[in-house]
N, CA, C, O and CB atoms as a CASP TS submission, in Angstrom:
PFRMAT TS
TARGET T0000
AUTHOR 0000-0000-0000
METHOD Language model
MODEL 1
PARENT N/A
ATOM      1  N   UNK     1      27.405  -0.945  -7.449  1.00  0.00           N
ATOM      2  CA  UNK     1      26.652  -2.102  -6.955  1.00  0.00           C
ATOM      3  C   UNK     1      25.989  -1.773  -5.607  1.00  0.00           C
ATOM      4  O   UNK     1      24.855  -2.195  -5.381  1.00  0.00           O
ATOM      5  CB  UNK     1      27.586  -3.338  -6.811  1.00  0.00           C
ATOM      6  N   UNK     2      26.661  -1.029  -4.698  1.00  0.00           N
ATOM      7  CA  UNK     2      26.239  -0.968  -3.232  1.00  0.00           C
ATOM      8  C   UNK     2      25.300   0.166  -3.649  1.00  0.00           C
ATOM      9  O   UNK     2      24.415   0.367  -2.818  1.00  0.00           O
ATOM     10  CB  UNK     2      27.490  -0.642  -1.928  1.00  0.00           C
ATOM     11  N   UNK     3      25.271   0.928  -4.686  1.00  0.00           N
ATOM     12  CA  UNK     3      23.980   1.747  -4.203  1.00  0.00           C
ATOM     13  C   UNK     3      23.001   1.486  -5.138  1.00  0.00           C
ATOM     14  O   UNK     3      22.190   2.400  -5.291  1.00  0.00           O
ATOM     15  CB  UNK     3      24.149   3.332  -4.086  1.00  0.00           C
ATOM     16  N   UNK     4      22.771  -0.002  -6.142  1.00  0.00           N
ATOM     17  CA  UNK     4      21.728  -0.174  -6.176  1.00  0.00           C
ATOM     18  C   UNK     4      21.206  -1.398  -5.265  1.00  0.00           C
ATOM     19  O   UNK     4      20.100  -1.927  -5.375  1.00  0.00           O
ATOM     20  CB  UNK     4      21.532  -0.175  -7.380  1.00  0.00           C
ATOM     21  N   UNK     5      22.007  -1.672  -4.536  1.00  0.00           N
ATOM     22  CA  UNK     5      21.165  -2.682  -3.260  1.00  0.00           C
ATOM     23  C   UNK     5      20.786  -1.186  -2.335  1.00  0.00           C
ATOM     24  O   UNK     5      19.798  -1.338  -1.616  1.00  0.00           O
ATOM     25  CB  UNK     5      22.549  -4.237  -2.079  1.00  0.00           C
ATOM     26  N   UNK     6      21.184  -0.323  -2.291  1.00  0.00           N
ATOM     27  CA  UNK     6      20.596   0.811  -1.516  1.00  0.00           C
ATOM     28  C   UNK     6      18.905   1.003  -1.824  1.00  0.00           C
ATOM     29  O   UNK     6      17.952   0.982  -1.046  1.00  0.00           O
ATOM     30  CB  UNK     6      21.466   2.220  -1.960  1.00  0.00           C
ATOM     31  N   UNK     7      18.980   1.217  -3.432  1.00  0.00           N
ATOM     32  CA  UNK     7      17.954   1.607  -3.922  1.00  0.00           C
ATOM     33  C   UNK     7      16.690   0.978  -4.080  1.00  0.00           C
ATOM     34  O   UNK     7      15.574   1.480  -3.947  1.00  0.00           O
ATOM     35  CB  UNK     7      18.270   1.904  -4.778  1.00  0.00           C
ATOM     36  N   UNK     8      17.140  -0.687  -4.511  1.00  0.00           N
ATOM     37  CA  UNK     8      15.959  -1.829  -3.841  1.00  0.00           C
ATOM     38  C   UNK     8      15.825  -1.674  -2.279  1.00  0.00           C
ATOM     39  O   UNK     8      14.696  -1.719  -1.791  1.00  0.00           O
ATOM     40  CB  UNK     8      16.459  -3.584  -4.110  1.00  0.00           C
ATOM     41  N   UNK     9      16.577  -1.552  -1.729  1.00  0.00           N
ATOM     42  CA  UNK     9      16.053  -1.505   0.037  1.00  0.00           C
ATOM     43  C   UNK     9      14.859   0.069   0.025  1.00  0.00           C
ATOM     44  O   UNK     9      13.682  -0.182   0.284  1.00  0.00           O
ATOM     45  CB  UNK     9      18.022  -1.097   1.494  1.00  0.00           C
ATOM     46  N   UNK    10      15.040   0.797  -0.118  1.00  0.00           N
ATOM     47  CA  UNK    10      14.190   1.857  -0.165  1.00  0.00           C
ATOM     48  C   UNK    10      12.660   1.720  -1.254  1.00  0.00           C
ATOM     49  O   UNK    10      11.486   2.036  -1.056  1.00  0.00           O
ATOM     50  CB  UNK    10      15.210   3.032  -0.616  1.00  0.00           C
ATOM     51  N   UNK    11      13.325   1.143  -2.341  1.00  0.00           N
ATOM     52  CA  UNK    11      11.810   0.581  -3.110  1.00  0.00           C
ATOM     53  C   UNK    11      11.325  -0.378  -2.683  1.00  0.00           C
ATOM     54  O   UNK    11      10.144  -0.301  -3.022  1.00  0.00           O
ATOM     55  CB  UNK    11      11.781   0.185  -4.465  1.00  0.00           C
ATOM     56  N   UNK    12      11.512  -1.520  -1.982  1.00  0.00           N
ATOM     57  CA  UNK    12      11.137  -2.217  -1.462  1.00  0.00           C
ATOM     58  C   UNK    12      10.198  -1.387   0.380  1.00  0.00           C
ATOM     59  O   UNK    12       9.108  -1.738   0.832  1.00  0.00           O
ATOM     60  CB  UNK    12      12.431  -3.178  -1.599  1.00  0.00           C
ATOM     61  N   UNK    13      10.831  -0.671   0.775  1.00  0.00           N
ATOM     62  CA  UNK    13      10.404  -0.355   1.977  1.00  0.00           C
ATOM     63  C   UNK    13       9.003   0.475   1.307  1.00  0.00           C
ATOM     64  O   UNK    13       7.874   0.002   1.436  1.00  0.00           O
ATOM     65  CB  UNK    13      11.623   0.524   2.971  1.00  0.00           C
ATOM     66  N   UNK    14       9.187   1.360   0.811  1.00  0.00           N
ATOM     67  CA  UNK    14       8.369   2.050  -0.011  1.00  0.00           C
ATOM     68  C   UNK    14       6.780   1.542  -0.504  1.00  0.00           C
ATOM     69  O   UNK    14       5.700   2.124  -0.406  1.00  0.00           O
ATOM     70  CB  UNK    14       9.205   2.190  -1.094  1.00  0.00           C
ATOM     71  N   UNK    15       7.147   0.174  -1.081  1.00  0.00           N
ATOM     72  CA  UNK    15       6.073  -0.571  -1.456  1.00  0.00           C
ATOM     73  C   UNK    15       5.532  -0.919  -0.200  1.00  0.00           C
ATOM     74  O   UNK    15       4.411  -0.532   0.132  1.00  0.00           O
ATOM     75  CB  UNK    15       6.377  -1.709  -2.331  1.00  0.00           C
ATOM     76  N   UNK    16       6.208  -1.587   0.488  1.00  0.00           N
ATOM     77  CA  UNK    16       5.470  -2.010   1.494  1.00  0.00           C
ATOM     78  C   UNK    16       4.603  -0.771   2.287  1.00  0.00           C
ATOM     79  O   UNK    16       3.442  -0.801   2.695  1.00  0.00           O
ATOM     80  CB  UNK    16       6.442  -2.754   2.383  1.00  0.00           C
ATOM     81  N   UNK    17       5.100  -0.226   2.319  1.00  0.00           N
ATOM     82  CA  UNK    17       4.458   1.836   2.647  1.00  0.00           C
ATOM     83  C   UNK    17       3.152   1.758   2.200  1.00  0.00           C
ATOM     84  O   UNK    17       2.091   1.831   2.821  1.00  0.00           O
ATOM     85  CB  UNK    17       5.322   3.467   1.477  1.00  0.00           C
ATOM     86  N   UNK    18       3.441   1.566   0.787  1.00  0.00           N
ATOM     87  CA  UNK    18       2.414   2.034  -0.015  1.00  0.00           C
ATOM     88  C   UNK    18       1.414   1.121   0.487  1.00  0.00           C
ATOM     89  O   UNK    18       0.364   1.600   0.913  1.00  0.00           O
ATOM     90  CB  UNK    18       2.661   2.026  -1.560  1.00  0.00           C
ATOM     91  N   UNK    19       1.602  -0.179   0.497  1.00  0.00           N
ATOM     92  CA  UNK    19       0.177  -1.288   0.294  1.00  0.00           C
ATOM     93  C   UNK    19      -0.643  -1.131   1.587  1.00  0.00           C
ATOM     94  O   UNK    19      -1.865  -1.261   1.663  1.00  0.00           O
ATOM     95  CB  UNK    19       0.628  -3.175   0.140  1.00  0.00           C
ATOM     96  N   UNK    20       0.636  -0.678   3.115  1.00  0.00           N
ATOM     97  CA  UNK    20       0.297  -0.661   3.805  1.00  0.00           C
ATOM     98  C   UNK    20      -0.690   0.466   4.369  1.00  0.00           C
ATOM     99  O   UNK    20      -1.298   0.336   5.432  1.00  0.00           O
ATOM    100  CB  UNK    20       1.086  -0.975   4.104  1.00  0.00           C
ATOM    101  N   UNK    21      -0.790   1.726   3.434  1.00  0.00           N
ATOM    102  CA  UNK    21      -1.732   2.741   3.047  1.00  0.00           C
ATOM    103  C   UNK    21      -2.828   2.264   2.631  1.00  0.00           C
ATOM    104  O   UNK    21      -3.889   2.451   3.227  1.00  0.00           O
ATOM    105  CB  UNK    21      -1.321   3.558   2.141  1.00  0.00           C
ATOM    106  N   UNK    22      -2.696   1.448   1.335  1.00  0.00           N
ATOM    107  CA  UNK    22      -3.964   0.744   0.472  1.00  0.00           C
ATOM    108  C   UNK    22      -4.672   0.235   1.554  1.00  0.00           C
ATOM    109  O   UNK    22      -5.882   0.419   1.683  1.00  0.00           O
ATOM    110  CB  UNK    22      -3.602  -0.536  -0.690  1.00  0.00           C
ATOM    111  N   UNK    23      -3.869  -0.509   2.482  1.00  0.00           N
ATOM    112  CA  UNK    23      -4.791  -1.865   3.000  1.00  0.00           C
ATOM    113  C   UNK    23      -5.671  -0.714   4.440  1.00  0.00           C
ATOM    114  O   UNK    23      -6.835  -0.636   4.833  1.00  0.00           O
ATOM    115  CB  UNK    23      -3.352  -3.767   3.829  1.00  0.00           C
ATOM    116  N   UNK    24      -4.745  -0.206   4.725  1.00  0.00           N
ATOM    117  CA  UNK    24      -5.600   1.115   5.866  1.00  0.00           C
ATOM    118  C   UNK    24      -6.935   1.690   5.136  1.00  0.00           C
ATOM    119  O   UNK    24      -8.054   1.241   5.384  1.00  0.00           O
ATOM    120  CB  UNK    24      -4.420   2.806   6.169  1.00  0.00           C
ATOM    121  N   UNK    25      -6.684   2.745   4.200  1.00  0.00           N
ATOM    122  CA  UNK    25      -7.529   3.189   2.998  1.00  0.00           C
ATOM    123  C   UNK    25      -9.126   2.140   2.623  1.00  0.00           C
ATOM    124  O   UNK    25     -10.265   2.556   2.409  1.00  0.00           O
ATOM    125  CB  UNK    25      -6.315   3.075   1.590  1.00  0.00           C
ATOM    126  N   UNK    26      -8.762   1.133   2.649  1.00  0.00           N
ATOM    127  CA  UNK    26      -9.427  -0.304   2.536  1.00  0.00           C
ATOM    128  C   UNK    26     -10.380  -0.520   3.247  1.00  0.00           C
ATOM    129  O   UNK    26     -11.553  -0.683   2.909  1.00  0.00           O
ATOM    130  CB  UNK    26      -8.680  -1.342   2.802  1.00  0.00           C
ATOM    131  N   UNK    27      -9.788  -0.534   4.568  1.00  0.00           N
ATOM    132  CA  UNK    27     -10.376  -1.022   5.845  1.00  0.00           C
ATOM    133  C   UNK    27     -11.410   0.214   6.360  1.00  0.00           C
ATOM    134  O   UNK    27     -12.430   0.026   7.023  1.00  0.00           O
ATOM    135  CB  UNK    27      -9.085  -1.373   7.008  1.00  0.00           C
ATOM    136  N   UNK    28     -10.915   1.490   5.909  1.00  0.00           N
ATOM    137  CA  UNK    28     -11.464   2.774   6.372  1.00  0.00           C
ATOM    138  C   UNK    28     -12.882   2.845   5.672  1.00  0.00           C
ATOM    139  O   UNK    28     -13.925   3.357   6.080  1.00  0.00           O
ATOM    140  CB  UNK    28     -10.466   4.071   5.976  1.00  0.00           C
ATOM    141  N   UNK    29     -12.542   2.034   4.245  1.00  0.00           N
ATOM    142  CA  UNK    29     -13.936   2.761   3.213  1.00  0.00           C
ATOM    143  C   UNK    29     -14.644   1.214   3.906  1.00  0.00           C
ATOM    144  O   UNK    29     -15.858   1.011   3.871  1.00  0.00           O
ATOM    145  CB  UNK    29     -13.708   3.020   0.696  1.00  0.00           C
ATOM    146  N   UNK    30     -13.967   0.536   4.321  1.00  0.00           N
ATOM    147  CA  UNK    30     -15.526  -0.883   4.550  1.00  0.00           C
ATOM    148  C   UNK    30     -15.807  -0.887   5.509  1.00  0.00           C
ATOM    149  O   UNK    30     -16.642  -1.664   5.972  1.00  0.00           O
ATOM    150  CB  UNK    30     -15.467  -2.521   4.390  1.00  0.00           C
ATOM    151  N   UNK    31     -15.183   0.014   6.163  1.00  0.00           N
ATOM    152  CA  UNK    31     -15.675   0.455   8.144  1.00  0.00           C
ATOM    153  C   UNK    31     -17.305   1.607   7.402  1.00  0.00           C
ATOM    154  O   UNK    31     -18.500   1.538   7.688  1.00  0.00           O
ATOM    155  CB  UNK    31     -13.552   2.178   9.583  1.00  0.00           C
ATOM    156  N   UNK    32     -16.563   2.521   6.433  1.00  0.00           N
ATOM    157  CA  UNK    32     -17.700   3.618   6.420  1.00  0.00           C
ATOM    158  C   UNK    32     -18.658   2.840   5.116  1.00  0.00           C
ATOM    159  O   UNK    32     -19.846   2.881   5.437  1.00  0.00           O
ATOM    160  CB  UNK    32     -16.989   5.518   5.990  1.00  0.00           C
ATOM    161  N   UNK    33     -18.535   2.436   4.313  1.00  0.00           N
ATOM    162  CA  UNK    33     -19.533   2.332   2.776  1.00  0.00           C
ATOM    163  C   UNK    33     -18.898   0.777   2.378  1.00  0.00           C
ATOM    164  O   UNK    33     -17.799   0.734   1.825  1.00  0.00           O
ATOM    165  CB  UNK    33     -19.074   3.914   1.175  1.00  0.00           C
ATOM    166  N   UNK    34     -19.631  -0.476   2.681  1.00  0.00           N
ATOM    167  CA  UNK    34     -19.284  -1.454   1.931  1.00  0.00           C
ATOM    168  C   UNK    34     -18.642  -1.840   0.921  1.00  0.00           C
ATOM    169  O   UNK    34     -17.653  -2.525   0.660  1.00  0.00           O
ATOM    170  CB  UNK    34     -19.840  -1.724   1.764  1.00  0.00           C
ATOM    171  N   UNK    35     -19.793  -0.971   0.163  1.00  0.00           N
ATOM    172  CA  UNK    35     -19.646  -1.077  -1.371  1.00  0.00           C
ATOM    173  C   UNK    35     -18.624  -0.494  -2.161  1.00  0.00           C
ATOM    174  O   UNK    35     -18.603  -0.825  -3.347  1.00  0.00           O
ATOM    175  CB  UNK    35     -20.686  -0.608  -1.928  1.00  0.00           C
ATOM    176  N   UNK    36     -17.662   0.412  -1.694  1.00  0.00           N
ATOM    177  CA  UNK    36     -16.943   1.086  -1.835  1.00  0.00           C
ATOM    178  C   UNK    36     -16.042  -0.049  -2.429  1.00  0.00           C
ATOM    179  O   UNK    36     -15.556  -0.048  -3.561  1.00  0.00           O
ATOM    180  CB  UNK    36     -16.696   1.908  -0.765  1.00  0.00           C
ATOM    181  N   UNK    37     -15.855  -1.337  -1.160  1.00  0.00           N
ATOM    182  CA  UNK    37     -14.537  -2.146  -1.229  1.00  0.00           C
ATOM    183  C   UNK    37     -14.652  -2.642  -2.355  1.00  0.00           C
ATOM    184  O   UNK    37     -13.665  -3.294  -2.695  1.00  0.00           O
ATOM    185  CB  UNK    37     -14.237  -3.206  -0.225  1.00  0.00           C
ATOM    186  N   UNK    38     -15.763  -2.576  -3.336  1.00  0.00           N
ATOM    187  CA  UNK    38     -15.478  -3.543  -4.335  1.00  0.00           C
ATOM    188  C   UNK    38     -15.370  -2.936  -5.623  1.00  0.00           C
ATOM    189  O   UNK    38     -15.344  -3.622  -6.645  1.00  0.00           O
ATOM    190  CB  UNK    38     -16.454  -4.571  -4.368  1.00  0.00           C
ATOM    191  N   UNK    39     -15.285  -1.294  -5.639  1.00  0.00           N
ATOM    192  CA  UNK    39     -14.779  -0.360  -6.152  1.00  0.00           C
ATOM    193  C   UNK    39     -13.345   0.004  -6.534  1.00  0.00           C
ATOM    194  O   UNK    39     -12.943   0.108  -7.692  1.00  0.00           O
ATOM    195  CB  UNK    39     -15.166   0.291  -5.564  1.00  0.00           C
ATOM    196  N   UNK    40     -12.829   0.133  -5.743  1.00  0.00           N
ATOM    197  CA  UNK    40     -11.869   0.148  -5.056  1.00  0.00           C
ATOM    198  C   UNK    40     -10.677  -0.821  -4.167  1.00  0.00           C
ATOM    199  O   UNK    40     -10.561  -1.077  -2.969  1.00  0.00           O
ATOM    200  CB  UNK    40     -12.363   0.699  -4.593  1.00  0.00           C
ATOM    201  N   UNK    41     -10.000  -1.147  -5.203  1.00  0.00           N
ATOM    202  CA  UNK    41      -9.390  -2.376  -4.716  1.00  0.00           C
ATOM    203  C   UNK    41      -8.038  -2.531  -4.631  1.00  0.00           C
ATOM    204  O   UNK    41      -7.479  -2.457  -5.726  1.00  0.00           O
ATOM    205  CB  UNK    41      -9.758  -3.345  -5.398  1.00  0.00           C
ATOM    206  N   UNK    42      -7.237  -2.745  -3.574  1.00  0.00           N
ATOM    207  CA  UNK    42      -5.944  -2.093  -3.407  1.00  0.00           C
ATOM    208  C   UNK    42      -4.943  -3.768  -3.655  1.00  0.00           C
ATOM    209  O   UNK    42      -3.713  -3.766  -3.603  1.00  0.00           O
ATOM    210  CB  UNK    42      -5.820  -1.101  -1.535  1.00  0.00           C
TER
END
């Protein structure tokens, strides 16, 4: 039991990782190419 509350705490941190990449990634392509953002959608 204790190490799959381990394992949601790390997938959970993880995701948040991730989106928090997407949403950087995001911001980077509508700083450089608009059109990109609507390509590309995180």
């Amino acid at each position: 039991a204790k190490r799959g509350g381990f394992w949601r705490k790390v997938g959970r941190k993880l995701g948040k990782g991730i989106r928090k990449i997407g949403k950087t990634i995001k911001s980077q392509l509508g700083k450089f190419r608009p059109r990109l953002q609507y390509r590309y959608q995180f």
